[in-house]
PDB file of N, CA, C and O in Angstrom, chain B, residues numbered from 101:
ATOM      1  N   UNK B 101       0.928  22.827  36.225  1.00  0.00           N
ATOM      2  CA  UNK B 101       1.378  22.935  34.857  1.00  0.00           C
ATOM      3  C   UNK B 101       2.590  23.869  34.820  1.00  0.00           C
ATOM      4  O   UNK B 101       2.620  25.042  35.191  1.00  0.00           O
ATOM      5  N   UNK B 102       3.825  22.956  34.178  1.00  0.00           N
ATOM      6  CA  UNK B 102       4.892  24.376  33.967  1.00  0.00           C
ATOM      7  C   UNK B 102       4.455  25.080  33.105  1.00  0.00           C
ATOM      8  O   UNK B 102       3.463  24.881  32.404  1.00  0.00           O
ATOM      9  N   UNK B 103       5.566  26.431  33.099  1.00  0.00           N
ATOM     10  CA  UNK B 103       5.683  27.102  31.939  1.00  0.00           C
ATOM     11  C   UNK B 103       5.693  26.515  30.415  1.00  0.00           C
ATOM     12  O   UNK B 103       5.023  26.873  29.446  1.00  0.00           O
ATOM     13  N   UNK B 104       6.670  25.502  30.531  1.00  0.00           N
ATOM     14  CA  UNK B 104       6.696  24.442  29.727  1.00  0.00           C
ATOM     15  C   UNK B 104       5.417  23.755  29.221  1.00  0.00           C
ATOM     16  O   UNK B 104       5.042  23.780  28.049  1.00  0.00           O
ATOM     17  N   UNK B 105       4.745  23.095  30.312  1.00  0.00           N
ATOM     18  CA  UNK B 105       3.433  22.907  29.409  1.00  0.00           C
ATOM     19  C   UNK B 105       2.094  23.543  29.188  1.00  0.00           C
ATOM     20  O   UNK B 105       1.092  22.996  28.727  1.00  0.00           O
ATOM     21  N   UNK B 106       2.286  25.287  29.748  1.00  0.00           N
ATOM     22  CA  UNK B 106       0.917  25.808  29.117  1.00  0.00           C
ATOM     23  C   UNK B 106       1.696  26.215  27.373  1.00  0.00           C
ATOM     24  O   UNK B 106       1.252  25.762  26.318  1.00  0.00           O
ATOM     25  N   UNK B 107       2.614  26.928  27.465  1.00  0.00           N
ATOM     26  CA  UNK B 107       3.925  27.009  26.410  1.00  0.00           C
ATOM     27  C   UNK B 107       2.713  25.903  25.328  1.00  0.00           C
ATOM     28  O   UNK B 107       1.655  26.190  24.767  1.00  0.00           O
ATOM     29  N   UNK B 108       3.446  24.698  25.409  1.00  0.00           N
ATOM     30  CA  UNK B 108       2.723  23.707  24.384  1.00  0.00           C
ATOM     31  C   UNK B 108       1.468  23.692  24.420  1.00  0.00           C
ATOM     32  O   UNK B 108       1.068  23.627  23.257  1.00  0.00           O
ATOM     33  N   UNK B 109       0.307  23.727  25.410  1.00  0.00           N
ATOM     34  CA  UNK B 109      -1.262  23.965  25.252  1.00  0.00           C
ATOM     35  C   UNK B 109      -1.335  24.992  24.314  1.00  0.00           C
ATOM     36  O   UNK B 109      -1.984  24.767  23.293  1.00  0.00           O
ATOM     37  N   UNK B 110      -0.775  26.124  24.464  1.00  0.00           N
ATOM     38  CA  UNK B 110      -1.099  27.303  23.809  1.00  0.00           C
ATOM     39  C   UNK B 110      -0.723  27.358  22.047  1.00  0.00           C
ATOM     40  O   UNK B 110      -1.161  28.151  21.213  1.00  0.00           O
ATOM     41  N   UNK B 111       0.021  26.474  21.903  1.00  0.00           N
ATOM     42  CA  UNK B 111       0.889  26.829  20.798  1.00  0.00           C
ATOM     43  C   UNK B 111       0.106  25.751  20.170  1.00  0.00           C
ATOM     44  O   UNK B 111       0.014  25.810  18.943  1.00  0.00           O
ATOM     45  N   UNK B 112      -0.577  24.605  20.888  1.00  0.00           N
ATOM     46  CA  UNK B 112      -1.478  23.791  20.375  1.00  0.00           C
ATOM     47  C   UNK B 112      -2.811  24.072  19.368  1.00  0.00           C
ATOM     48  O   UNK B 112      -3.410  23.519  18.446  1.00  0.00           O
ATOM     49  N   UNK B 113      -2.875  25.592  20.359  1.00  0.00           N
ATOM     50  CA  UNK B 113      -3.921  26.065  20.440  1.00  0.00           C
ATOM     51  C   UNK B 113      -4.409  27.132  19.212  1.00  0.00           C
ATOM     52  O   UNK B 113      -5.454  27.615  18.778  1.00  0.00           O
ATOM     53  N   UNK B 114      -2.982  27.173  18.951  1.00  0.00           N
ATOM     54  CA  UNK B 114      -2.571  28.102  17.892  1.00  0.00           C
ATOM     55  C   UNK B 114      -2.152  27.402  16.281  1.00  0.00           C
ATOM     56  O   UNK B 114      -2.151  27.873  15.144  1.00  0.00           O
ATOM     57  N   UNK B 115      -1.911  26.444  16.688  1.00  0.00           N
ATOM     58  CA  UNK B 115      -1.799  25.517  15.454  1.00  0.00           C
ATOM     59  C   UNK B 115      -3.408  25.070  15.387  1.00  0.00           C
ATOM     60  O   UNK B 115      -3.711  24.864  14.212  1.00  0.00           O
ATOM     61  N   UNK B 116      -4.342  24.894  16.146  1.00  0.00           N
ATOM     62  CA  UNK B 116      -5.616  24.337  15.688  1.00  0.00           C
ATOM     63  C   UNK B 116      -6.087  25.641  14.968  1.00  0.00           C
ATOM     64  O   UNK B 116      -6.679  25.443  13.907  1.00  0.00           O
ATOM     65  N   UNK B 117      -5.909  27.095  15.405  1.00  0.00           N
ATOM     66  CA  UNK B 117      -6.469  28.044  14.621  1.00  0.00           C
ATOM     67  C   UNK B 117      -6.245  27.980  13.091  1.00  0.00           C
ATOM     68  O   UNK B 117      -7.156  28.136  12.278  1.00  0.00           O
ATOM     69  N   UNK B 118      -4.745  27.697  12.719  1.00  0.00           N
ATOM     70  CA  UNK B 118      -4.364  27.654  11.969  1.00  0.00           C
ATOM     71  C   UNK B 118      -5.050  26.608  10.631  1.00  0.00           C
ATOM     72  O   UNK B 118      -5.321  26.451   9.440  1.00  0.00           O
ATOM     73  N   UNK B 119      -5.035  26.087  12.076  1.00  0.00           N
ATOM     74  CA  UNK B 119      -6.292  24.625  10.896  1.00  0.00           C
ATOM     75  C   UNK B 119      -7.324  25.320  10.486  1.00  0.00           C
ATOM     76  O   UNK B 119      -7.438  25.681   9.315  1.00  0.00           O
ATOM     77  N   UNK B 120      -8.288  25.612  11.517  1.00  0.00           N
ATOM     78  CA  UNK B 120      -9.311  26.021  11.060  1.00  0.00           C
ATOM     79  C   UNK B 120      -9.633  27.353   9.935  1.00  0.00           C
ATOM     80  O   UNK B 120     -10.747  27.732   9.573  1.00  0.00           O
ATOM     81  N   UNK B 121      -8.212  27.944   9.500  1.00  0.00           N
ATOM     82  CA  UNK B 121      -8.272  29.052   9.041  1.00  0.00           C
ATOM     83  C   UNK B 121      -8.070  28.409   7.007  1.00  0.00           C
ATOM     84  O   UNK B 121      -8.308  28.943   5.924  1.00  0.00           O
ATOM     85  N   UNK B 122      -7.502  26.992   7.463  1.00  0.00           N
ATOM     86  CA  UNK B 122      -7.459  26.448   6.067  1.00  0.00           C
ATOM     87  C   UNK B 122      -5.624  27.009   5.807  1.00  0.00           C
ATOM     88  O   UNK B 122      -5.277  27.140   4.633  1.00  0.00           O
ATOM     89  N   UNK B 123      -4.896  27.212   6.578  1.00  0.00           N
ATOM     90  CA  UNK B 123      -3.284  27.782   6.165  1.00  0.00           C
ATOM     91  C   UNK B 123      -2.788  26.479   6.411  1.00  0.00           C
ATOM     92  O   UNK B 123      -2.320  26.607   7.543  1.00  0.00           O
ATOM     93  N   UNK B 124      -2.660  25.706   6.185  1.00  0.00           N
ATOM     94  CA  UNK B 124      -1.815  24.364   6.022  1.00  0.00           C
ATOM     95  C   UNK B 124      -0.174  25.186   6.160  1.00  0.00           C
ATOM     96  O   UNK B 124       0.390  25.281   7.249  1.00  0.00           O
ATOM     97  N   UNK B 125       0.208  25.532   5.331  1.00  0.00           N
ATOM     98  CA  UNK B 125       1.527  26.391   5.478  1.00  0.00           C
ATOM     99  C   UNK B 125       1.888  26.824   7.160  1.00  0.00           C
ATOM    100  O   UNK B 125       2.943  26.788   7.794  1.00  0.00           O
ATOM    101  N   UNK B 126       0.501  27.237   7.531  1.00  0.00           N
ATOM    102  CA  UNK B 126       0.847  27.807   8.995  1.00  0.00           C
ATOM    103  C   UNK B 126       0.633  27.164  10.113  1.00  0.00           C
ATOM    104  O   UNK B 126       0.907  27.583  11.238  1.00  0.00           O
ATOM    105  N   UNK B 127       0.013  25.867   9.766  1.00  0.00           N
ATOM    106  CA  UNK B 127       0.000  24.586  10.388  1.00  0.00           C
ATOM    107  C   UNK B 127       1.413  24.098  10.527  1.00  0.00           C
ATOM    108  O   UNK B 127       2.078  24.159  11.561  1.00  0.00           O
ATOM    109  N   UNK B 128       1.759  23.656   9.491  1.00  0.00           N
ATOM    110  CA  UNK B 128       3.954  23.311   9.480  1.00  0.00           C
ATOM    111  C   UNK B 128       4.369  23.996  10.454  1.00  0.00           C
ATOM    112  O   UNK B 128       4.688  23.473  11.521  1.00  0.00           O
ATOM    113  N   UNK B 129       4.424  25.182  10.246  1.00  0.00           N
ATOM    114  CA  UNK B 129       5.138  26.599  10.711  1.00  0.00           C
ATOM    115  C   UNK B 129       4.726  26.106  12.355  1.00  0.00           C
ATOM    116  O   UNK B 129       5.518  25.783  13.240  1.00  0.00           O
ATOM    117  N   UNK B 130       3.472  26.160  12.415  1.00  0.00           N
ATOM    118  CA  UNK B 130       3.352  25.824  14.026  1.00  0.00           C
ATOM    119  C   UNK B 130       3.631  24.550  14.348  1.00  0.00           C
ATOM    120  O   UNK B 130       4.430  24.612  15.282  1.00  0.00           O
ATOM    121  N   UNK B 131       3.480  23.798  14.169  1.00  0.00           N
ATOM    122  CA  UNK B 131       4.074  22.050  14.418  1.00  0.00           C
ATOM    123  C   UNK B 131       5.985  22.352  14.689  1.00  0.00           C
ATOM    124  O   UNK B 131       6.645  22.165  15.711  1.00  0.00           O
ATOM    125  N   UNK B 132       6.372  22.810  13.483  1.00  0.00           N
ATOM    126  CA  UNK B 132       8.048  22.655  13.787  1.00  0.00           C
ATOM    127  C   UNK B 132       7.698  23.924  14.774  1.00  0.00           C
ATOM    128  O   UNK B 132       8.713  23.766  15.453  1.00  0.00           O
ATOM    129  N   UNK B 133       7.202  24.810  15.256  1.00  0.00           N
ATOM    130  CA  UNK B 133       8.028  25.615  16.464  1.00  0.00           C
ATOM    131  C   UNK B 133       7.432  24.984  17.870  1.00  0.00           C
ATOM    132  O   UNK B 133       7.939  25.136  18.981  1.00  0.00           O
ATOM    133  N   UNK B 134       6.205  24.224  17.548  1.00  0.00           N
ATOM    134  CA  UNK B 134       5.974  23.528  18.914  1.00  0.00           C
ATOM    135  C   UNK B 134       7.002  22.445  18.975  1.00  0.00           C
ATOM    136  O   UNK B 134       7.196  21.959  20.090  1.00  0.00           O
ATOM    137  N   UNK B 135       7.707  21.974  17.947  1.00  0.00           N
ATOM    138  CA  UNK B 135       8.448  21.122  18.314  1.00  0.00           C
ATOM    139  C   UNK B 135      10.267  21.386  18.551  1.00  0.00           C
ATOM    140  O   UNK B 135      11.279  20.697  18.423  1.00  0.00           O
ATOM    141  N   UNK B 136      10.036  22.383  18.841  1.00  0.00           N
ATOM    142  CA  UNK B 136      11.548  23.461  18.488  1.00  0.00           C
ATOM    143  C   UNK B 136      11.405  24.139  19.426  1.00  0.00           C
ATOM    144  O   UNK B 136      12.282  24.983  19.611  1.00  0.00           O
ATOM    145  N   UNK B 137      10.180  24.059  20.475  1.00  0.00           N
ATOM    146  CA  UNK B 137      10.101  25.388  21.773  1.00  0.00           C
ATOM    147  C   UNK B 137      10.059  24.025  22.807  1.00  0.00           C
ATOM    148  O   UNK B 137      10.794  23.886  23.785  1.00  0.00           O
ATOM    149  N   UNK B 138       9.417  23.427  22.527  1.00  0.00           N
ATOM    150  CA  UNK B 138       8.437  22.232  23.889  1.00  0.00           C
ATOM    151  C   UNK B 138       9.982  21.762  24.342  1.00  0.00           C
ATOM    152  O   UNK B 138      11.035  21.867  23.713  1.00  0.00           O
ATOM    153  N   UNK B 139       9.684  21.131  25.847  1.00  0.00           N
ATOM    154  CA  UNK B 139      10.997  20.604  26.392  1.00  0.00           C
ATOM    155  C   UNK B 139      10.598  19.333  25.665  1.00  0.00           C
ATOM    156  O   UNK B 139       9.444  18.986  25.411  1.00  0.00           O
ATOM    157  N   UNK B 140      11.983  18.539  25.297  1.00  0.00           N
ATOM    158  CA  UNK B 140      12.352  16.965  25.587  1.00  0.00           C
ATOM    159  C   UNK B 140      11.432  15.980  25.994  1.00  0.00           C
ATOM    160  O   UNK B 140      10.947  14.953  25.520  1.00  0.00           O
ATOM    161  N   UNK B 141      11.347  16.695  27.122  1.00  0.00           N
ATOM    162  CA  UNK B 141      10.269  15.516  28.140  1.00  0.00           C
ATOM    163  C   UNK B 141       8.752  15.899  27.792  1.00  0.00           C
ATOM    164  O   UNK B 141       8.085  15.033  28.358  1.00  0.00           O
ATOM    165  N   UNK B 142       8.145  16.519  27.328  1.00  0.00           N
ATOM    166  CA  UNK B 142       7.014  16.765  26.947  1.00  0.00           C
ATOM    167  C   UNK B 142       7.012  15.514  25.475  1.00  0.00           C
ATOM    168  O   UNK B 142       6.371  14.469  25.364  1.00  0.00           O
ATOM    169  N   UNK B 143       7.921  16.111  24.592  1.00  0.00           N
ATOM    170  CA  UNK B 143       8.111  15.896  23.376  1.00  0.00           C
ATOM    171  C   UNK B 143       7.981  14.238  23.640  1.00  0.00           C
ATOM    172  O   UNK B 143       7.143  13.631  22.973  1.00  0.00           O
ATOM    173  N   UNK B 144       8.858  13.461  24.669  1.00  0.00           N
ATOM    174  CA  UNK B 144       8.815  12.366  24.298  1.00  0.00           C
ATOM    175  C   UNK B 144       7.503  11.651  25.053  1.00  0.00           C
ATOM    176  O   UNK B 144       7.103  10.511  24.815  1.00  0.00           O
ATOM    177  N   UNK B 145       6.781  12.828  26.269  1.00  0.00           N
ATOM    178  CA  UNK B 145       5.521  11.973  26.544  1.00  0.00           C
ATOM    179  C   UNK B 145       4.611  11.885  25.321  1.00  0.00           C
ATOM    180  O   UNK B 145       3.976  10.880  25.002  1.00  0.00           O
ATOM    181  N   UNK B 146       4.620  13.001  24.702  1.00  0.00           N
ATOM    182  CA  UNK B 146       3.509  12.849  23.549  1.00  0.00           C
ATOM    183  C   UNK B 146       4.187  12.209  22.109  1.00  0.00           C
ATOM    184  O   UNK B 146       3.679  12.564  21.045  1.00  0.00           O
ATOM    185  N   UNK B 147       5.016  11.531  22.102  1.00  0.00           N
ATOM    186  CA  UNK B 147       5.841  11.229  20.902  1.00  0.00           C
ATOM    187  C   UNK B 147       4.792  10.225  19.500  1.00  0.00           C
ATOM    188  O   UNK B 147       4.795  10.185  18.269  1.00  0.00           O
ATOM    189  N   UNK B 148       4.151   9.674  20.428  1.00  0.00           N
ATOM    190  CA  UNK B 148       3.171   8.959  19.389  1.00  0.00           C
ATOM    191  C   UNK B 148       2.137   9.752  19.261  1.00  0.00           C
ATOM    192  O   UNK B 148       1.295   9.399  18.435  1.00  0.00           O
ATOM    193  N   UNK B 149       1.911  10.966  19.987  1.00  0.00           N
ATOM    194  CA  UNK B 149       0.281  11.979  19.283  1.00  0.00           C
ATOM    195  C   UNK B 149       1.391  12.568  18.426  1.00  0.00           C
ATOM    196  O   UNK B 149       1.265  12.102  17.294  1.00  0.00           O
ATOM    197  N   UNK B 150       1.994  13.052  18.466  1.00  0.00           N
ATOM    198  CA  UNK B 150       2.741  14.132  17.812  1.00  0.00           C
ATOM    199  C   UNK B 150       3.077  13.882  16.043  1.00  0.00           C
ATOM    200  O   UNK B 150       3.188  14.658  15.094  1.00  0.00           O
ATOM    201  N   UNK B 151       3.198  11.819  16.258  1.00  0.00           N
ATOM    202  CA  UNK B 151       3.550  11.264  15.054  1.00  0.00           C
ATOM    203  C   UNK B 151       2.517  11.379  14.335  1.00  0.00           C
ATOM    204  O   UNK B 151       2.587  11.718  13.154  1.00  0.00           O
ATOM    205  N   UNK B 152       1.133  11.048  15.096  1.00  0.00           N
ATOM    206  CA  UNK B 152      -0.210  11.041  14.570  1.00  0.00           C
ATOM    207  C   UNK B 152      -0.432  12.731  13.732  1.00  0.00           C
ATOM    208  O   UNK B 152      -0.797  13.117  12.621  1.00  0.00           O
ATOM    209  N   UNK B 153      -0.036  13.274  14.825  1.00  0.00           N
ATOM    210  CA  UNK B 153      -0.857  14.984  14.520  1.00  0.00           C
ATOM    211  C   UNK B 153       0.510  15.091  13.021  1.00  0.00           C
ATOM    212  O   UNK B 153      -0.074  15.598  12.064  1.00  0.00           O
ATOM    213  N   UNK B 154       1.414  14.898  12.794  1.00  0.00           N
ATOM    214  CA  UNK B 154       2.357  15.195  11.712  1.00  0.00           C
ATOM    215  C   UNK B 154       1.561  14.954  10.486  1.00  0.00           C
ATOM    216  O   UNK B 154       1.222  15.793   9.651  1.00  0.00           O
ATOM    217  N   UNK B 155       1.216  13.175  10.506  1.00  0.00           N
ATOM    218  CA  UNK B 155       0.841  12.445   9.722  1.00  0.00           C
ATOM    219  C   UNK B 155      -0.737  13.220   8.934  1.00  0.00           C
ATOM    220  O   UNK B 155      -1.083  13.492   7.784  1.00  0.00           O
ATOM    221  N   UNK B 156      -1.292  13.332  10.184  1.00  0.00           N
ATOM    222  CA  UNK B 156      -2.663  14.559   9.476  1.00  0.00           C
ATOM    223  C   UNK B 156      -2.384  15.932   9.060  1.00  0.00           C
ATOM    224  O   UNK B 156      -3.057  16.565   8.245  1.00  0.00           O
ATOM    225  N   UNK B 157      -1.353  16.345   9.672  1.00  0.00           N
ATOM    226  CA  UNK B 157      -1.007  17.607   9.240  1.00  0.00           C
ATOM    227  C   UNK B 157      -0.645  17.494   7.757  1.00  0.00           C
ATOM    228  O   UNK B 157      -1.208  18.305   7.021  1.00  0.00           O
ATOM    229  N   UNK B 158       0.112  16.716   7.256  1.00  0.00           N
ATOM    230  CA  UNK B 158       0.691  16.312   6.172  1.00  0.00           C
ATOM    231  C   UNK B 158      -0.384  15.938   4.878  1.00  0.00           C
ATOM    232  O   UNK B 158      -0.287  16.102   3.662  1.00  0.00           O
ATOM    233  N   UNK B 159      -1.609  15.267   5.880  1.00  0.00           N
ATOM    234  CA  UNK B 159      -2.607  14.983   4.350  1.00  0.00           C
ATOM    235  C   UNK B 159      -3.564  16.020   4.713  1.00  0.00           C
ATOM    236  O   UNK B 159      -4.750  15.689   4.746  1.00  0.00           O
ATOM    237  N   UNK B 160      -3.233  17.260   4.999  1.00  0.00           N
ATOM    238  CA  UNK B 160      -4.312  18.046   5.453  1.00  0.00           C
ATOM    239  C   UNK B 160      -5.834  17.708   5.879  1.00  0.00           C
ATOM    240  O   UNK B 160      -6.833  18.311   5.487  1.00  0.00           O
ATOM    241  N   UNK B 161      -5.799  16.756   6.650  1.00  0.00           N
ATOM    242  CA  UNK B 161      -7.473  16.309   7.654  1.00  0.00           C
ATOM    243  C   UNK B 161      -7.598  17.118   9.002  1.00  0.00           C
ATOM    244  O   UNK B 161      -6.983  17.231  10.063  1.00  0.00           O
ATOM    245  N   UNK B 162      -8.457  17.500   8.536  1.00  0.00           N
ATOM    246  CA  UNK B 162      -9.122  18.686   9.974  1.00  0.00           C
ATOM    247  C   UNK B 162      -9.583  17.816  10.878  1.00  0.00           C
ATOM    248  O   UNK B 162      -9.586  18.268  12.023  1.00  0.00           O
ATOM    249  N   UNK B 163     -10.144  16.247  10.703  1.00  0.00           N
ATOM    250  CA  UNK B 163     -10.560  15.781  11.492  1.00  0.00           C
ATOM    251  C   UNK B 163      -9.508  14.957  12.329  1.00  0.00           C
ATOM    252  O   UNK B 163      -9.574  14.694  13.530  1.00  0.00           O
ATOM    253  N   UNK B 164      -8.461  14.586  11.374  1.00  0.00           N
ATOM    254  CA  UNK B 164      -7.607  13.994  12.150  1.00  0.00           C
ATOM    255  C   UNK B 164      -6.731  14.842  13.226  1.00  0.00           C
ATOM    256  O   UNK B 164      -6.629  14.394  14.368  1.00  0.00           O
ATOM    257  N   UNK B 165      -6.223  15.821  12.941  1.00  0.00           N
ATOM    258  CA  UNK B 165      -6.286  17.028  13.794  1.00  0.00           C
ATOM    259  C   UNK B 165      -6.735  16.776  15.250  1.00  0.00           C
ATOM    260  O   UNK B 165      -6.323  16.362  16.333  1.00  0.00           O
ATOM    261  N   UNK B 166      -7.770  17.246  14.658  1.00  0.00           N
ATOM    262  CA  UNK B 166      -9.096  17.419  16.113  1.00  0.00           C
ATOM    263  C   UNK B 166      -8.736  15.976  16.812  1.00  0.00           C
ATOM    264  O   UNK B 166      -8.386  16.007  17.991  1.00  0.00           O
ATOM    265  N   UNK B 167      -8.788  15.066  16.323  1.00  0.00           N
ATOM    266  CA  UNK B 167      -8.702  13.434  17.214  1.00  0.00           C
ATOM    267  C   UNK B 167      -7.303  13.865  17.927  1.00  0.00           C
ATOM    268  O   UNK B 167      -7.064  13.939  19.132  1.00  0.00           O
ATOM    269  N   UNK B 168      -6.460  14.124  16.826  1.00  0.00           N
ATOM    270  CA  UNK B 168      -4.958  14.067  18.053  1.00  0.00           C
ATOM    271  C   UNK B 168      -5.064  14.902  18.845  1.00  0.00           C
ATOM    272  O   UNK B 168      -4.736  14.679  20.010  1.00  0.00           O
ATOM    273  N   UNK B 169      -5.533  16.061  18.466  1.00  0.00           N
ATOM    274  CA  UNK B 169      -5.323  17.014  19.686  1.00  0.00           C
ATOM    275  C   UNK B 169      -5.815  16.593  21.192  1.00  0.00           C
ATOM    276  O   UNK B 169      -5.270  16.411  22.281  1.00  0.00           O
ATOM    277  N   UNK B 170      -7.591  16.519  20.478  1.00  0.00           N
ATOM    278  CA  UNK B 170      -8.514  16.191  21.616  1.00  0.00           C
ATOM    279  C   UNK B 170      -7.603  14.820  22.465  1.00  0.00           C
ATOM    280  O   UNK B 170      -7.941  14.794  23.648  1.00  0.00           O
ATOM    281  N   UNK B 171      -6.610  13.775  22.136  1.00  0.00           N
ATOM    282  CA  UNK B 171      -6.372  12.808  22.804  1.00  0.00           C
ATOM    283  C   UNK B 171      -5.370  13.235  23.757  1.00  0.00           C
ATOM    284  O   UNK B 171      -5.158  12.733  24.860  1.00  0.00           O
ATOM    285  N   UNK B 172      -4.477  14.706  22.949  1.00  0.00           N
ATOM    286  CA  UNK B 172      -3.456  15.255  23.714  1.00  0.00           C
ATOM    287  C   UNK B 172      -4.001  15.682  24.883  1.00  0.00           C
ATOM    288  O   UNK B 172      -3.833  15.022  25.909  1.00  0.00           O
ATOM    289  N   UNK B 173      -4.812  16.981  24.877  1.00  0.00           N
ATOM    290  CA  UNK B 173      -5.427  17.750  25.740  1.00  0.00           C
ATOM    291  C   UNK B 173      -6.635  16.970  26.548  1.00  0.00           C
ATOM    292  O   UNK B 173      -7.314  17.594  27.363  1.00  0.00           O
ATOM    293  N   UNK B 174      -6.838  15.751  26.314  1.00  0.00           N
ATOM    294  CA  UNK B 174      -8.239  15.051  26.999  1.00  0.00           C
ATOM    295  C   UNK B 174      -9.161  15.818  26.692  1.00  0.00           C
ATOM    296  O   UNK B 174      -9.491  15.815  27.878  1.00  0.00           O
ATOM    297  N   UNK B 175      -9.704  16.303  26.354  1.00  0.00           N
ATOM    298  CA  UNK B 175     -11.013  17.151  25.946  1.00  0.00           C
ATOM    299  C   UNK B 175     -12.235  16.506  25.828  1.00  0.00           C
ATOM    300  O   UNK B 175     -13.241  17.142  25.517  1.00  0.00           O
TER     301      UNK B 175
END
């Protein structure tokens, strides 16, 4: 794993807190800096979770969340 992709695990990791804390605001906040820190090539392997995780971020679903993530991270 590069730097590059614990970088995005972590920040993943940090946007799910965010979920769970109910800050939608700090959900955004973490989505645009994971997507403003992550390399290119990350960005475009995950380009369709990322569309998914936006799309839930946006109607605030905790569960949809959890699905993208868990599909990102294999969990």
């Amino acid at each position: 794993m590069t730097i590059s992709e614990s970088s995005f695990v972590f920040n993943l990791g940090r946007l799910w807190q965010e979920v769970l804390s109910g800050n939608w605001d700090g959900v955004i906040n973490m989505y645009e800096l994971i997507e403003e820190v992550t390399s290119n090539e990350i960005i475009e392997n995950y380009s369709k979770e990322l569309e998914e995780l936006l799309i839930s971020i946006k109607n605030k679903d905790c569960g949809g969340v959890d699905k993208v993530l868990n599909n990102i991270l294999k969990w």
